[in-house]
N, C-alpha and C positions, 0 to 999 in steps of 0.2 A: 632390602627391596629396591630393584633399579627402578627407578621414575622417569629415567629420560623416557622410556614411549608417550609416557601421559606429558611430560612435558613438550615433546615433540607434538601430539595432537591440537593438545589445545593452542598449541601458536599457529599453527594450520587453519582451526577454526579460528582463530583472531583474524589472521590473514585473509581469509575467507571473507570475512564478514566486513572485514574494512578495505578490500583489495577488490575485490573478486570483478566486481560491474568496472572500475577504473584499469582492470588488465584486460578485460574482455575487450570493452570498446580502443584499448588500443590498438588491439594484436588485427580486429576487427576494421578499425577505418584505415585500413592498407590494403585491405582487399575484399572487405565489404562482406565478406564470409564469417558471418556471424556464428554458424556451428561449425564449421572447422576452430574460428578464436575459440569456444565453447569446449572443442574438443582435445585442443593444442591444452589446455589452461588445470583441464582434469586429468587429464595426463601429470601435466606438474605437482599436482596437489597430490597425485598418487605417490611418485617419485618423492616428496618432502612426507607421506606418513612412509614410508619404506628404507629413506634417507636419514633423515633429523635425528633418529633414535639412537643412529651409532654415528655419527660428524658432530651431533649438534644444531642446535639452531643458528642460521646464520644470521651476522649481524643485520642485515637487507631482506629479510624473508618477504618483500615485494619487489625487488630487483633479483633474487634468484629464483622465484619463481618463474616472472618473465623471459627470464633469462632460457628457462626449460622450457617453454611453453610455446618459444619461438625458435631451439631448436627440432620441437616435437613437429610442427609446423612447416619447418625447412624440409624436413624429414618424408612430410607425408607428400610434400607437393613434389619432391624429388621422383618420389613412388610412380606418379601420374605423367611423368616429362617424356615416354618414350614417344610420342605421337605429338607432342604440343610446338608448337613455334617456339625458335632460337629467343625471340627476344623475352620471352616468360622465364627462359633461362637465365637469362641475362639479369634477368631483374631479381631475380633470388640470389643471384651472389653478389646483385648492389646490399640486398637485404643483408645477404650476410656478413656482407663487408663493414656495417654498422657499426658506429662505437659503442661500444656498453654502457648501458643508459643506466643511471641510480633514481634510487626514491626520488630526489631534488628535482631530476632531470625531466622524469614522467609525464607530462600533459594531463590533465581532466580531458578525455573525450567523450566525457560522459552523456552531456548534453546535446551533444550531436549524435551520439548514438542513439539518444531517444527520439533527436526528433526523426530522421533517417527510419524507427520501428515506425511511425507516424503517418506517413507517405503515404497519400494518397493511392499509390499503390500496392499497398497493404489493405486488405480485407478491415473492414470498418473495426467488426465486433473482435478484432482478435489482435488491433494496435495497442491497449493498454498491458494486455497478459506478455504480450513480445518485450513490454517495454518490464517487465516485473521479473521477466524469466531472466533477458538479457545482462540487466545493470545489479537488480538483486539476488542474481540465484538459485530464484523462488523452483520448486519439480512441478511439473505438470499438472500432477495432483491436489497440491497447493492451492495453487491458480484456478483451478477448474472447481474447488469448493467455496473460491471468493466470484466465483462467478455463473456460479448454479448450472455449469455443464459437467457430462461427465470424464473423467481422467482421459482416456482416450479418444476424447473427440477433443478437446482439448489440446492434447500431444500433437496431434495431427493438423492442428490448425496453425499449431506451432512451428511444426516443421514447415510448414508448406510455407508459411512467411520468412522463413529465413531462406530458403531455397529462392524466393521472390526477389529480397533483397539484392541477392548474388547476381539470379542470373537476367534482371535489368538494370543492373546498375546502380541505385539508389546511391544519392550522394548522402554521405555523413558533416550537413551542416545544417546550419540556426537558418532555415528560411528566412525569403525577404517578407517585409509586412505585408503584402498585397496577399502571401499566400500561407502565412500565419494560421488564420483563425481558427479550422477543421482540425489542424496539425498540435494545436497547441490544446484544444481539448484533451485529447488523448494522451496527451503527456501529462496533466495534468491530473487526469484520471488515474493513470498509472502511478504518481506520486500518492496521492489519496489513496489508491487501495493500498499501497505498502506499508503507508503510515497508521490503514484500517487494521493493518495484522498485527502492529507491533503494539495498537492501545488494546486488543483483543487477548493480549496475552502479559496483563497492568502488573505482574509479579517479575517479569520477566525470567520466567523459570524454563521457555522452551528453547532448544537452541536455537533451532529454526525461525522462531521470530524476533529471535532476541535482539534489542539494538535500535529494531525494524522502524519504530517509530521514531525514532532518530535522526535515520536515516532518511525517511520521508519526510521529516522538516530541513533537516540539510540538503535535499536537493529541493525542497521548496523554498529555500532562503537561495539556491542558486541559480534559480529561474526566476526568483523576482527580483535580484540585481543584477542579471543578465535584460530582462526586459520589465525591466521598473515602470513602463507606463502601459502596460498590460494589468486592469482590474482584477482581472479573474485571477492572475499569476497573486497579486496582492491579500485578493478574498482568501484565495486556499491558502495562502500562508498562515493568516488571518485565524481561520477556520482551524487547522492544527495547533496553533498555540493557544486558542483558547480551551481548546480537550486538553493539549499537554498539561498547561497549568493546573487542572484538577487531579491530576493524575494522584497524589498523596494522599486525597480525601476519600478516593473511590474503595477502601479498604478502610474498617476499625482497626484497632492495636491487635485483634486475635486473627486477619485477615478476611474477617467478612463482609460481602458485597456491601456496600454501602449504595441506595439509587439518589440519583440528582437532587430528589426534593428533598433531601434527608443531610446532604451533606454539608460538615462545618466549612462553612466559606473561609473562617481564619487558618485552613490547612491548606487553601488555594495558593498558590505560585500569584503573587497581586504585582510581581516587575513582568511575567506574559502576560497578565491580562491587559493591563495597560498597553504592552506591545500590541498584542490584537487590535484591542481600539485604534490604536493608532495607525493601525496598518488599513482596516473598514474604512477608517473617516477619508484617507489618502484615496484608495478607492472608489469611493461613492463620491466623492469631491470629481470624479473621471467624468463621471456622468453616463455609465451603460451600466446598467444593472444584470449581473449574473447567477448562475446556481450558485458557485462558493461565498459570493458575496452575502447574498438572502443565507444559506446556511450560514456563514460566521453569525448575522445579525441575530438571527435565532439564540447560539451561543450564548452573542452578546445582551439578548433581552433576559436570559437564563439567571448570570454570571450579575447583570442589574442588581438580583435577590442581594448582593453585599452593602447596599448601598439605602437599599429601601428596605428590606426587611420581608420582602412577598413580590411570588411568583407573575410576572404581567401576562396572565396567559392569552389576552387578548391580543396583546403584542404578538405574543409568537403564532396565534392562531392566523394572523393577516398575513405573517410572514408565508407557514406553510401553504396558505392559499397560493399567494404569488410565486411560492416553490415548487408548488403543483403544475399554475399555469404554463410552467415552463419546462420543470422537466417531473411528470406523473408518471415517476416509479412507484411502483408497489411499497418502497423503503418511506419514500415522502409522505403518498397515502395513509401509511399506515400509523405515523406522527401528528399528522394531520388531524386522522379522526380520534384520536387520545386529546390535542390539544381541544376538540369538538368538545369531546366529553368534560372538560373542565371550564369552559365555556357555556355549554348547552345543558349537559348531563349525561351521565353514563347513557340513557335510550340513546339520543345521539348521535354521540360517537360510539356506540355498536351498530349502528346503522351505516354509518357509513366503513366500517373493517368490512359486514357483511356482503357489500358493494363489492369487496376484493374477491369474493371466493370464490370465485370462476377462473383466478388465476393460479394454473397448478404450481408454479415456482413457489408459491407459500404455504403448501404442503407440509413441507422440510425445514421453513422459515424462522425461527423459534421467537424471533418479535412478534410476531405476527399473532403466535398463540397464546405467549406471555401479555400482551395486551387483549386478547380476546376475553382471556378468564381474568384478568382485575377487573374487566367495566360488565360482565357476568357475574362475577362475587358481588360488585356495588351493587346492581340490582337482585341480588339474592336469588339467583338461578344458580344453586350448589350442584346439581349435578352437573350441567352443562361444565361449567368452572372448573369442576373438579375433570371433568374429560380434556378441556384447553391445557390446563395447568399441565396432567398427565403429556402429552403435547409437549409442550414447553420442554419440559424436566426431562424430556426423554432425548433432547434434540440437543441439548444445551452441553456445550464442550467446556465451561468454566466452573470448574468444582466451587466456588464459591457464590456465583450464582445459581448454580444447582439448587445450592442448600437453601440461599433465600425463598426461591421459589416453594423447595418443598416445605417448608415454613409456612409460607402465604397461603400452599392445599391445606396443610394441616388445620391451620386455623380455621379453614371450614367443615371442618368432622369434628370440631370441640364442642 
């Protein structure tokens, strides 16, 4: 049986997955054309599954890919030159006059590609998804289900930011501090959700997200020693290492969900936890209090349980308040009114989820209704529970969660 195709693909996806955002923003901050780099780049990766199976893999499969990507690129701007000024000409055979650049040679423009998706001149709600598509590759689809719109409104908002980029200009650099703060959200954001896809898939069995959470701590460890005295940059860093660190506990030996109150703390990663704390206290020692910060705290009141033996839910309850006051998402509320219920009591905190239901986004939510029907079961309303749960199990994309849940219904028809 010849193997070179499957070996050829999967160095492709290796490539992919470790390449892809650092060839883009290159090929990208020379001309600010973020879907032609996009376009130049899929080109190549076609060329290497069409290639690689009869040459081989090359020793540089991110210096030959390049390599193609920018002359797919030469190629296409040639196409467009019959009407353009001499000196665009001119400037593509300085481009191609270029010395062949290797792995070594590469640059990170990573970071300035994010912040550049960032710009102020970019549409608010559609800077984090640019910054996801861009660096990690994420399809339209992807993005638009970590962001409760639909695929093709989604697509579209995408293109239209990259078209923006091009055709004003957008510089691909690290703002100065005066104009930081709006810019650096959204970057931020964008780490966080990437880093959200790749704990949402704790087996690491899909290709698509595989790595992902990784990923989104490496470039959260590359923004906060890019700008070290930035809190929030600190918080989220903060904030993913204390979920990474769990990540072992979240599964028994047979792969079953394991939830937070349940988990062996001696399976936790205790060299990130400590990194976490240490990274809150640098932090909160800044003196602005942020979303990521309050979320790590949260974490870090969680993650406490190792030390004292019981959950502070009153801790976490003040926190989600202050997390609310700042930024009241439906995700915060809906933590919020659970930590209510262990506080207060299940009446409670279903009083206050009920608060949310005017909002259609948590329709489709599946926390939303996994917490409706536990603090339902607690007060012993089996039908309603058993309709939440239904809910829940029906929305819920993690076969191992699934099963908990249908577990937790069953238990109330026994």
């Amino acid at each position: 049986m010849d193997t070179r195709p499957e070996i050829a693909r999967v160095a492709a996806e290796t490539a992919a997955r470790q390449s892809y955002g650092k060839l883009v923003a290159w090929l990208a901050a020379r001309t600010r054309d973020v879907a032609a780099a996009e376009d130049a780049l899929a080109d190549a990766f076609a060329a290497a599954l069409e290639r690689w199976p009869r040459t081989g893999v090359p020793e540089k499969p991110e210096a030959w890919l390049l390599a193609v990507a920018r002359r797919r690129r030469v190629d296409a701007v040639r196409r467009r030159l019959t009407g353009e000024a001499g000196r665009d000409h001119l400037k593509l055979i300085a481009e191609e006059a270029e010395a062949r650049m290797t792995d070594e040679d590469l640059p990170d423009e990573r970071l300035r590609l994010m912040f550049a998706c960032a710009h102020p001149a970019i549409e608010p709600g559609v800077r984090a998804p640019l910054i996801l598509q861009t660096i990690l590759g994420f399809d339209a689809a992807t993005i638009a289900s970590a962001f409760l719109l639909s695929p093709s409104t989604m697509g579209q908002r995408l293109v239209r930011a990259k078209s923006r980029i091009r055709e004003t200009g957008i510089p691909f650099r690290v703002p100065e501090r005066a104009e930081l703060g709006e810019r650096l959200d959204a970057v931020l954001e964008a780490i966080y959700a990437a880093f959200a896809e790749g704990w949402s898939d704790p087996a690491g069995t899909e290709t698509r997200r595989r790595n992902l959470a990784t990923e989104g701590i490496w470039l959260g460890r590359l923004v906060a020693s890019l700008l070290p005295q930035e809190p929030e940059a600190l918080g989220l860093l903060s904030l993913m290492l204390f979920a990474e660190a769990r990540r072992a506990a979240r599964r028994d030996t047979a792969g079953e969900y394991v939830p937070l109150a349940e988990q062996d703390h001696a399976l936790w990663d205790h060299a990130l936890v400590d990194e976490a704390e240490a990274l809150l206290r640098r932090a909160a020692a800044m003196g602005t209090i942020g979303r990521y910060q309050l979320e790590a705290a949260v974490q870090s009141a969680h993650v406490a349980r190792r030390l004292s033996g019981r959950t502070d839910w009153a801790a976490i309850r003040a926190l989600y308040e202050a997390l609310f006051s700042i930024a009241g998402s439906p995700v915060v509320a809906i933590n919020r009114a659970v930590a209510i219920a262990e506080t207060e009591g299940a009446v409670a905190g279903l009083a206050a989820l009920y608060v949310l239901g005017d909002d259609k986004r948590l329709n489709d939510y599946q926390p939303y209704w996994a917490a409706r029907a536990g603090l339902l079961a607690r007060l012993g309303q089996a039908p309603q529970a058993l309709e939440a749960y239904d809910r829940a199990i029906g929305l819920e994309r993690d076969p191992a969660v699934r099963r908990f849940l249908q577990a937790r219904r069953a238990a109330l028809i026994q």
